[in-house]
C-alpha positions as CSV (number, residue, x, y, z in Angstrom):
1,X,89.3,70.6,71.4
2,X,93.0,71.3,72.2
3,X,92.9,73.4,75.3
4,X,96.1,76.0,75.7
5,X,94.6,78.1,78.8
6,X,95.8,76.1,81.5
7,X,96.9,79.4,83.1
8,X,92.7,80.6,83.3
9,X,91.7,77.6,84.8
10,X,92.1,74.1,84.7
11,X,89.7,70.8,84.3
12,X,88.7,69.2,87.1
13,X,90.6,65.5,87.9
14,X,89.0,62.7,88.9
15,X,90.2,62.8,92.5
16,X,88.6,66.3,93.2
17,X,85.4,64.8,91.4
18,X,85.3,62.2,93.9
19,X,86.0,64.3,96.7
20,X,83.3,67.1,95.7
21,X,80.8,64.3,95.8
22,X,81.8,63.0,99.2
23,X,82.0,65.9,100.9
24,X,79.4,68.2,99.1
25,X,76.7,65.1,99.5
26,X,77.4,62.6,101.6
27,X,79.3,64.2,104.3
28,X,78.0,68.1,103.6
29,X,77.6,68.8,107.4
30,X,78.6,72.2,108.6
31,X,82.0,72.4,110.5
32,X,80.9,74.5,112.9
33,X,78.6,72.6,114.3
34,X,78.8,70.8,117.5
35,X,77.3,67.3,116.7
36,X,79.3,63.9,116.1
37,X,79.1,64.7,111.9
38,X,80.6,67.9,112.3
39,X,83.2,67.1,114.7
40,X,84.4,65.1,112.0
41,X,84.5,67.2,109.2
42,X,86.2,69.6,112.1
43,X,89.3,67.1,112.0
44,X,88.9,66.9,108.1
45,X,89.4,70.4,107.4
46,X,92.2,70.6,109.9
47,X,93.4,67.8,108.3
48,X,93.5,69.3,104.8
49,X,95.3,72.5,106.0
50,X,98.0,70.5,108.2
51,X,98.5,68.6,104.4
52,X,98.9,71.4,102.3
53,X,101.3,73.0,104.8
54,X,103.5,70.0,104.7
55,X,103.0,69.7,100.9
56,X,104.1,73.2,100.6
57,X,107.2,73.4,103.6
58,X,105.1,75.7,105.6
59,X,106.2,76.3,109.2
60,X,103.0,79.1,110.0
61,X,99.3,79.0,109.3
62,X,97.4,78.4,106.2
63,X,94.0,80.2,105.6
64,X,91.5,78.9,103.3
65,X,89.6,81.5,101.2
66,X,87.3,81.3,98.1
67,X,89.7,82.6,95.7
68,X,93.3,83.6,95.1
69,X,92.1,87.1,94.5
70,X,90.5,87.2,98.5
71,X,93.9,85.8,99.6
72,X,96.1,88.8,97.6
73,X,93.4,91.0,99.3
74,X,93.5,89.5,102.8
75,X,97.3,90.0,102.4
76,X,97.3,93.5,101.4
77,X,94.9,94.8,103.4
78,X,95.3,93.2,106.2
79,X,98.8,94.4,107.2
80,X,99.4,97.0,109.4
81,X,100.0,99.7,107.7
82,X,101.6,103.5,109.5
83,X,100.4,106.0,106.9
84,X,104.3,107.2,106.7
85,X,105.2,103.5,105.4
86,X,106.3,102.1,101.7
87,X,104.4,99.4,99.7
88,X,106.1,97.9,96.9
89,X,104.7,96.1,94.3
90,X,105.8,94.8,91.6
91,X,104.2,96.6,88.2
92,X,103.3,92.9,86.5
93,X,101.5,91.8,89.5
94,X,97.9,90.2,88.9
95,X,95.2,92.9,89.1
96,X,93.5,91.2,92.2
97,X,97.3,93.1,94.0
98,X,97.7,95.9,91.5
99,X,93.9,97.2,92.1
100,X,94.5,96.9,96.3
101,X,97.5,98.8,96.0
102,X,96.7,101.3,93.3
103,X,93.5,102.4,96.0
104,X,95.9,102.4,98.8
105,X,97.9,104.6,96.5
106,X,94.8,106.8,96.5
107,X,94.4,106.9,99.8
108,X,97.4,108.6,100.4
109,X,99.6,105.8,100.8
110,X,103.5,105.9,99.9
111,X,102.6,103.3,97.1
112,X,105.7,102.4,94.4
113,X,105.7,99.9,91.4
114,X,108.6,98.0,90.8
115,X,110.0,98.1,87.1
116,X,110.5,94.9,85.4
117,X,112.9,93.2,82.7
118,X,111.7,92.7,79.3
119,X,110.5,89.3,80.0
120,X,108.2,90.6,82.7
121,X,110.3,89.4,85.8
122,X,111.2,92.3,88.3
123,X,114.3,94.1,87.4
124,X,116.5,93.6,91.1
125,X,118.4,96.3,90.4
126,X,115.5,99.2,90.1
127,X,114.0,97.3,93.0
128,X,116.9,97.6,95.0
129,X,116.6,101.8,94.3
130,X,113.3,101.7,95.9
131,X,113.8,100.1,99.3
132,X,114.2,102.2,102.4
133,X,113.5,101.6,105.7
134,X,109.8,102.6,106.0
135,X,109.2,99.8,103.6
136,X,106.4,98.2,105.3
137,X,104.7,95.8,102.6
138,X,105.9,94.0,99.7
139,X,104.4,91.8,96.5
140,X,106.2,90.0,94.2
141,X,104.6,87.4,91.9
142,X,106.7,83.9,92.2
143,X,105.6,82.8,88.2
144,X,104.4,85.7,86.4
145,X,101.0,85.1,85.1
146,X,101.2,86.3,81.8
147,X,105.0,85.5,80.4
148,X,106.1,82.7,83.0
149,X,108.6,84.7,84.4
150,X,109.9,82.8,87.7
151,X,111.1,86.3,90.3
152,X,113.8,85.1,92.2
153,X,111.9,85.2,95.7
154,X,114.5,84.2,98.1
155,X,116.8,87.3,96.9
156,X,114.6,89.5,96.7
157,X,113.2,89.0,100.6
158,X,117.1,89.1,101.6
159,X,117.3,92.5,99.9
160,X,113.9,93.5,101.7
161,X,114.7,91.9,105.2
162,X,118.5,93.8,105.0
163,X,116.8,97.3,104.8
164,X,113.8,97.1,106.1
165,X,114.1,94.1,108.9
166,X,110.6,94.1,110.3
167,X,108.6,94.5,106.7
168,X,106.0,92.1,105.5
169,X,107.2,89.9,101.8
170,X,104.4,88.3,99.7
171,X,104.4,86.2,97.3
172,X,101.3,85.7,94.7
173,X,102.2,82.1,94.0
174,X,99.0,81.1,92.0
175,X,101.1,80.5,89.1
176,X,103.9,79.0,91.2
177,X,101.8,76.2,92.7
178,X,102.4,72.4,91.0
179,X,104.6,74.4,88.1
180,X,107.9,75.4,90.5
181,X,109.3,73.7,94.0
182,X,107.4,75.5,96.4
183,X,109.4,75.4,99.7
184,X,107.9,78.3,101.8
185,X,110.4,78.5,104.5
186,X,113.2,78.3,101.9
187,X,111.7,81.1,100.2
188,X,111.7,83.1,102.9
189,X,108.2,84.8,102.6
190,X,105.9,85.5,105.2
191,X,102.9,85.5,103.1
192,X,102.2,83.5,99.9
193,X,98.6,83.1,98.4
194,X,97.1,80.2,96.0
195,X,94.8,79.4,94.3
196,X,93.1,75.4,94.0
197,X,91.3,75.9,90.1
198,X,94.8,76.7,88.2
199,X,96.0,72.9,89.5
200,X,93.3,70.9,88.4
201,X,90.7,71.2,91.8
202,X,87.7,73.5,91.9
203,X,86.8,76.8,91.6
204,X,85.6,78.5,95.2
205,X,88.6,77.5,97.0
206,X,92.0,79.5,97.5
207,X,94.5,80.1,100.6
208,X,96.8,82.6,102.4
209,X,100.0,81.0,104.2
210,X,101.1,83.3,106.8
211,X,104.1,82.6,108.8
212,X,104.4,82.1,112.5
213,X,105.7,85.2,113.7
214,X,103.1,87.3,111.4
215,X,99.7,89.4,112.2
216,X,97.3,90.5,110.2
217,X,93.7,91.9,110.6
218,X,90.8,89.8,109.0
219,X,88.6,91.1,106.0
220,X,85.7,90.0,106.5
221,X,84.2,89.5,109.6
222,X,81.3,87.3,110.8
223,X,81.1,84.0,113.2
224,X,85.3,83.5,113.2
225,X,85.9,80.8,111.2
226,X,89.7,80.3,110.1
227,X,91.0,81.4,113.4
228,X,89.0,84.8,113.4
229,X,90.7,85.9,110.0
230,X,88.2,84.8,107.5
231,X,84.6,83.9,108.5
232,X,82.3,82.4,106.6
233,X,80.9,78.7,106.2
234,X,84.1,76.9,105.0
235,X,84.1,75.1,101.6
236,X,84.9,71.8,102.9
237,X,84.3,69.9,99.8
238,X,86.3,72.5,97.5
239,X,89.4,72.1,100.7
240,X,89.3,68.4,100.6
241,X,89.6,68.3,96.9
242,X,92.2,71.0,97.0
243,X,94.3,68.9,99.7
244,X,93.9,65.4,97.8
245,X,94.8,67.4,94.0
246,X,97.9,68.8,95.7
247,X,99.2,65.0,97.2
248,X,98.9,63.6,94.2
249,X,100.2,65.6,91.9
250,X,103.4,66.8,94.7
251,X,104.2,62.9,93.8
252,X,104.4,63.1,90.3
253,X,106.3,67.0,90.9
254,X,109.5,66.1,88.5
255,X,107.8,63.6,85.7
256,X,104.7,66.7,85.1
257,X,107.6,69.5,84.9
258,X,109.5,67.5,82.0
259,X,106.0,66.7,80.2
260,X,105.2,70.6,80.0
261,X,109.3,71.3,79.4
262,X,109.1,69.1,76.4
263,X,105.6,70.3,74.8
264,X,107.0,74.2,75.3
265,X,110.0,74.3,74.2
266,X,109.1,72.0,70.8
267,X,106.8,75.2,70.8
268,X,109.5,77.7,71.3
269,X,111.6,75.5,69.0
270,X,109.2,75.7,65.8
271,X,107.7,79.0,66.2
272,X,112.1,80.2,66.2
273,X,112.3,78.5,63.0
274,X,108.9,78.8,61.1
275,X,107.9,82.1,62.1
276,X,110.8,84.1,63.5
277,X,108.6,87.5,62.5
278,X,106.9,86.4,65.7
279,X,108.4,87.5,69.2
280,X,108.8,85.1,72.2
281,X,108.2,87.1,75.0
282,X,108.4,83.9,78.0
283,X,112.1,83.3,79.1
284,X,113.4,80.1,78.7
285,X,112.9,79.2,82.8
286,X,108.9,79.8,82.2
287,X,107.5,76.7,83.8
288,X,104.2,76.7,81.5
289,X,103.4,79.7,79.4
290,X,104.5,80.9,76.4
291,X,103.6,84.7,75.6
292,X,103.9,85.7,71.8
293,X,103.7,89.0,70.7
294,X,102.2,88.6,66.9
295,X,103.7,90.7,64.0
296,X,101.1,92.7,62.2
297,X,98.4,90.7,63.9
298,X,96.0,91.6,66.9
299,X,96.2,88.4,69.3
300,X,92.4,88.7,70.2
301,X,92.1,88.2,66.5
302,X,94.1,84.9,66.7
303,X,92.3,84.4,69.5
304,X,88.9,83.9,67.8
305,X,90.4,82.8,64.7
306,X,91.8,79.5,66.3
307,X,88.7,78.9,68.2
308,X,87.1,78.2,65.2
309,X,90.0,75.1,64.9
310,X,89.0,73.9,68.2
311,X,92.0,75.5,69.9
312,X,91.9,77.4,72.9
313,X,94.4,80.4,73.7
314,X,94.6,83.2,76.0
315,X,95.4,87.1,74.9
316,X,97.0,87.5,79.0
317,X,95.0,87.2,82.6
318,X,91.6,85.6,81.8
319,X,90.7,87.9,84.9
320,X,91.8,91.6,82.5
321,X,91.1,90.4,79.1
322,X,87.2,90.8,79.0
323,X,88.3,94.4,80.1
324,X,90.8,94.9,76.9
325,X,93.3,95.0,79.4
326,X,96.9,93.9,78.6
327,X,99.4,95.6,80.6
328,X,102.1,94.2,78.5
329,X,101.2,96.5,75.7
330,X,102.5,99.1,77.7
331,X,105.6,97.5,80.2
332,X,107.0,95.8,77.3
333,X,108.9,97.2,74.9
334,X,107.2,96.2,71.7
335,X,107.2,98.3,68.7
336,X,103.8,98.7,66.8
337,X,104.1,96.1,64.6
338,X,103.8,93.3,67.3
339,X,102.5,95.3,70.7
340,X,98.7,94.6,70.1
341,X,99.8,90.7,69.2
342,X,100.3,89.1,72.5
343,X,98.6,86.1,72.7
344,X,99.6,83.4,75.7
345,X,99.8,79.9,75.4
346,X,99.3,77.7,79.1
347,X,100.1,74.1,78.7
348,X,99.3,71.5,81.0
349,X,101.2,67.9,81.8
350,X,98.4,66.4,79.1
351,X,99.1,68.1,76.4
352,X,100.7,66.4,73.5
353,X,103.0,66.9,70.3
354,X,100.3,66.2,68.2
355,X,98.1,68.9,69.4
356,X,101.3,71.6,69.6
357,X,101.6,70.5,65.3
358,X,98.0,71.3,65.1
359,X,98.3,74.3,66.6
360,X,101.3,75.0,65.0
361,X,99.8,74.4,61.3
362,X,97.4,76.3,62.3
363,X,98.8,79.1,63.8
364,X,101.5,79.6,60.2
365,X,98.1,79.7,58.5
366,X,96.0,82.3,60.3
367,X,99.6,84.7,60.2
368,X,99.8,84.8,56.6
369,X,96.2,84.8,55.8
370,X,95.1,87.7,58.6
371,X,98.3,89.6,57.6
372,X,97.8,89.4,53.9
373,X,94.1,90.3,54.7
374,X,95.3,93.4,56.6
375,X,97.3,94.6,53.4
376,X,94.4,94.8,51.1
């Protein structure tokens, strides 16, 4: 199998293996509770937090959640909000931030969408047009989920900060994570969310950093776990993994970004010269996703058509595709001979030359043979 989803989800390494075992056997007592066992797993979690806020130049708080979509939510929702205020998002943002806002919108809410560029990155100079200062709330992916496309973060909360001084900027940096530097007070953010399963820990386990200065109200309530803004039992086992994944792989940061830099662009390289019908959506700066947009070819045919090779590709978010959702088709400005082609590649620091030939071979083959099929 050669597996090209790395943005869907990610196999599990050994370290968060280990650390599922210890934790969700061995040492699977409650943290809430008040004997000697607990107290431990206590520090642990505490622990875990205090190390992915170093790992990640924090200077506030870091909530744990079960998922990257409950941290965009928590963010979101749980800023104070006058009914007279501005939310911006961006229009390429992951549905978990689109959906909130699109009901907020619903609600009444002064709700705008920022345009993008055609590689799906936000286009700073519309954005600028839409800041005033009732600008309350604003979300703007860090790596674009579907193309790669790295937003400039830092300008674009120095833009936000310079009209509106006391607005709230998130980031949705689930894509960001282990692919970018992640330097959170460099950035300038107040909130940022990730998520563990998209850098090789488990599934169940995602955060919200929220800086110092910042309030927000919780979403769920219950017995006040995470400092009264999330309760619920916490996934220790998922957390520890999370924590240990992040160490380890923060330490080999530069030597995993050249291992994907040199499997896409060989990618980018021989899809430019052996099928240039093809259109490379991802800009160059995309840290590990290619997007294609297919000529005369649907990509969720490809899709099916190279699982039967053994090789495993997206058509866009894993989340929107069982939904025939691809909101490229429409912010993109494909004509109809390659807007229903997008497929998306996701590589990971293990995949090899050898496999992208594979793919490659195979992907020449399926083009010509679905497109020749299409013309009969």
């Amino acid at each position: 199998m050669i597996y090209f989803d790395n943005a869907a989800t990610t196999p599990l390494d050994e370290i968060a293996i280990d650390a599922l075992k210890e934790y969700g056997v061995e040492k699977f007592f409650n943290p809430s509770a008040l004997y000697r066992e607990a107290l431990e797993n206590t520090k642990t979690l505490n622990a875990a937090r205090e190390n992915i806020l170093k790992i990640m130049h924090g200077d506030g708080d870091f909530i744990f959640t079960a998922s990257g979509t409950e941290a965009d939510n928590m963010a979101i929702y749980g800023v104070k909000k006058p009914k007279n205020a501005r939310i911006i998002v961006s229009a390429s943002e992951h549905s978990a931030m689109l959906n909130p806002a699109t009901d907020l919108l619903n609600k009444g809410y002064d709700v705008v969408f920022a345009p993008l560029n055609p590689d799906g990155s936000v286009n700073i100079d519309e954005f600028k047009k839409l800041l005033n200062k009732d600008v309350c709330f604003v979300s703007i992916m860090h790596v674009n989920n579907e193309t790669g496309a790295v937003n400039d973060l830092q300008k674009i909360v120095k833009l936000t900060k310079s009209v509106a001084p006391k607005s709230i900027v998130h980031s949705d940096g689930v894509q960001a994570l282990m692919k970018v530097k992640v330097n959170l007070m460099n950035l300038g953010v107040d909130m940022y969310s990730v998520s563990a399963h998209k850098v090789h820990a488990p599934r169940g386990v995602g955060g919200l950093y929220i800086r110092k200065s910042v309030r927000i109200n919780p979403l769920i309530l219950g017995g006040g776990q995470e400092k009264g803004l999330r309760s619920a039992t916490e996934n220790l086992a998922g957390i520890v993994a999370f924590s240990k994944i992040l160490e380890k792989y923060d330490k080999m940061f530069n030597e995993n970004v050249e291992k994907r830099k040199v499997v896409l662009d060989y990618l980018r390289q021989k899809i430019s010269e052996t099928m240039p019908e093809h259109i490379i959506v991802s800009p160059e700066n995309s840290p590990h996703i290619l997007m294609l947009a297919l000529k005369g070819v649907r990509g969720e045919v490809m899709l099916h058509s190279l699982e039967d090779y053994g090789i495993l590709i997206g058509v866009g978010s894993a989340c929107s595709s069982k939904k025939g959702i691809n909101k490229f088709q429409s912010l993109l400005s494909l004509d109809d001979e390659h807007k229903e082609g997008i497929i998306r590649i996701s590589v990971s620091e293990t995949n090899t030359i050898e496999e992208c030939d594979f793919f490659l071979e195979k992907l020449k083959y399926l083009t010509d043979k679905l497109t020749d099929y299409k013309r009969i």
